[in-house]
matplotlib code that plots the C-alpha trace (Angstrom):
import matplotlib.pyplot as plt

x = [-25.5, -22.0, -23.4, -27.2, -29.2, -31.5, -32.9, -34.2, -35.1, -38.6, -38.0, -36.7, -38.4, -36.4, -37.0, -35.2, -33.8, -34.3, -31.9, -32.5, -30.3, -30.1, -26.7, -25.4, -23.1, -21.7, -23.5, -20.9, -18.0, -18.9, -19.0, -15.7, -13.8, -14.9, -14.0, -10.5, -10.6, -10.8, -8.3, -5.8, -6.3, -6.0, -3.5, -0.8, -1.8, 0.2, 2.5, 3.4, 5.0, 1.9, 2.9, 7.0, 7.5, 5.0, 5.3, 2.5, 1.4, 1.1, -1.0, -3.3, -3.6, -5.1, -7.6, -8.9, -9.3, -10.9, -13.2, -13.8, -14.7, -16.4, -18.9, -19.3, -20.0, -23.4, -24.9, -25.2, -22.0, -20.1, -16.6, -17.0, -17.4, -14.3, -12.1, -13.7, -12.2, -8.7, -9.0, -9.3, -7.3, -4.0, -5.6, -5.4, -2.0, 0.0, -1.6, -1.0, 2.7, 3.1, 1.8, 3.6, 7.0, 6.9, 6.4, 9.7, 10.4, 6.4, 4.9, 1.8, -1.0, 0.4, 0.3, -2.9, -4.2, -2.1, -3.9, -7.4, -7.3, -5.9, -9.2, -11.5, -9.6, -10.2, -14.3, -14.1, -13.0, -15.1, -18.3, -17.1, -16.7, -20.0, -21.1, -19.1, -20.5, -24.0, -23.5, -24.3, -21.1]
y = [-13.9, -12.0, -9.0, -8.1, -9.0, -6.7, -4.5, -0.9, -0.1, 0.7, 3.3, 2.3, -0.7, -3.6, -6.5, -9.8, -11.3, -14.4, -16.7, -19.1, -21.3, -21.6, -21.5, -19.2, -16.7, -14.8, -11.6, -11.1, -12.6, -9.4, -7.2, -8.8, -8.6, -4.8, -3.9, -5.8, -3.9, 0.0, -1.4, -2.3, 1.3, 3.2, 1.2, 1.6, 5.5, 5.6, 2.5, 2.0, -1.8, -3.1, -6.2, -5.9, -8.5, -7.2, -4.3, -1.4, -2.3, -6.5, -5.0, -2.4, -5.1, -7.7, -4.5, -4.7, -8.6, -8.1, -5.9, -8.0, -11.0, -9.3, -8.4, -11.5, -13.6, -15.0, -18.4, -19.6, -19.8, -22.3, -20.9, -17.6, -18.8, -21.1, -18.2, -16.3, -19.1, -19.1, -15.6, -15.3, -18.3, -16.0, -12.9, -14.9, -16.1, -12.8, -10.5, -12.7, -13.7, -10.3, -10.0, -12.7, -11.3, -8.1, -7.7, -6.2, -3.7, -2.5, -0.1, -1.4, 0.3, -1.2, -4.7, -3.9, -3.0, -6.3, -9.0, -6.8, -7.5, -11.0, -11.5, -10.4, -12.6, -15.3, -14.5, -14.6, -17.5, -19.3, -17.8, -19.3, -22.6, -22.7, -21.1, -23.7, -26.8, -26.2, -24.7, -26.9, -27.0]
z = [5.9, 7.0, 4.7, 4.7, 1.4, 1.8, -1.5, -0.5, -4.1, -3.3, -1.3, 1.8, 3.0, 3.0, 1.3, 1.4, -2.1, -3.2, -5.3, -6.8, -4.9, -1.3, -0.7, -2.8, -1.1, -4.6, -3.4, -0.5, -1.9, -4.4, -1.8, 0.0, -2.8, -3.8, 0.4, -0.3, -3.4, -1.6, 1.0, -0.8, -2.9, 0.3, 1.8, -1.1, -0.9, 2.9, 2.0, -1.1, 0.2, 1.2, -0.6, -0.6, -2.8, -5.7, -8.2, -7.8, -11.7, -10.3, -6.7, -9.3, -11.5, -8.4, -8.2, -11.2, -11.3, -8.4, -9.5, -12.5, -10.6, -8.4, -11.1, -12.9, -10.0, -10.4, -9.2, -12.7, -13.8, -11.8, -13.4, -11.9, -8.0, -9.1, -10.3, -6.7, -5.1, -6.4, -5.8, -2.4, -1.6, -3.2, -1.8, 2.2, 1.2, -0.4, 2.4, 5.7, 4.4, 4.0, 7.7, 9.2, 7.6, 7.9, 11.7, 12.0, 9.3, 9.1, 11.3, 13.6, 11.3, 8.3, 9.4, 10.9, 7.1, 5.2, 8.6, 7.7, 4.2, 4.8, 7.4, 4.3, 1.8, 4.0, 4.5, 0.7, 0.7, 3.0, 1.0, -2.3, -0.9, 0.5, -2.9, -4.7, -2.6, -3.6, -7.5, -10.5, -12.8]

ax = plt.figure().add_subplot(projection="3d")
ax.plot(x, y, z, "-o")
ax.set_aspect("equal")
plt.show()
């Protein structure tokens, strides 16, 4: 997998986990979405336009459905790993647009930070299909 799924909780040694179903991918879509998460925190700290078109209570708010569904994932609930998959799908779309646009008015590291968190949006999204293709609804 993209992100190791490896449990050190005894001790140190690593030990692979098992799911119950081999294709589910809801563990790094989790983590995905909690990176996107930090990135988008740090990146409104040095530009507050990280998304020029959105309000900073509209980007916060993102956060904290990130977060949400980031935490309710499991490979039981189909809904959850659909809701993932919307949200990384708008999460791709609002961060490269904002990418692609913004190539003239934004400085290089900030465009750098919106086509980073457009690349994990897009990893997300690509792990909650596969997740999706092999969950029961």
């Amino acid at each position: 997998m993209l992100l190791s799924m490896m449990d050190y909780s005894d001790g140190g040694s690593q030990i692979p986990k098992k799911h119950p179903f081999s294709h589910y991918y809801g563990d790094d879509v989790r983590r995905l979405f909690l990176l996107a998460s930090v990135g988008i925190l740090l990146g409104v700290l040095f530009y507050q336009d990280l998304l020029p078109f959105a309000s900073q209570v509209f980007v916060m708010g993102g956060v904290l459905l990130l977060a949400l569904f980031a935490g309710l994932v499991n490979p039981l609930e189909h809904k959850f790993i659909k809701v993932d998959l919307a949200l990384s799908a708008v999460g791709f779309l609002l961060f490269e647009y904002a990418a692609a646009t913004g190539t003239d008015t934004s400085s290089i590291p900030e465009s750098v930070i919106r086509q980073a968190l457009a690349l994990i949006f897009l990893f997300a999204f690509y792990f909650a299909t596969k997740s999706l293709r092999t969950s029961k609804p």
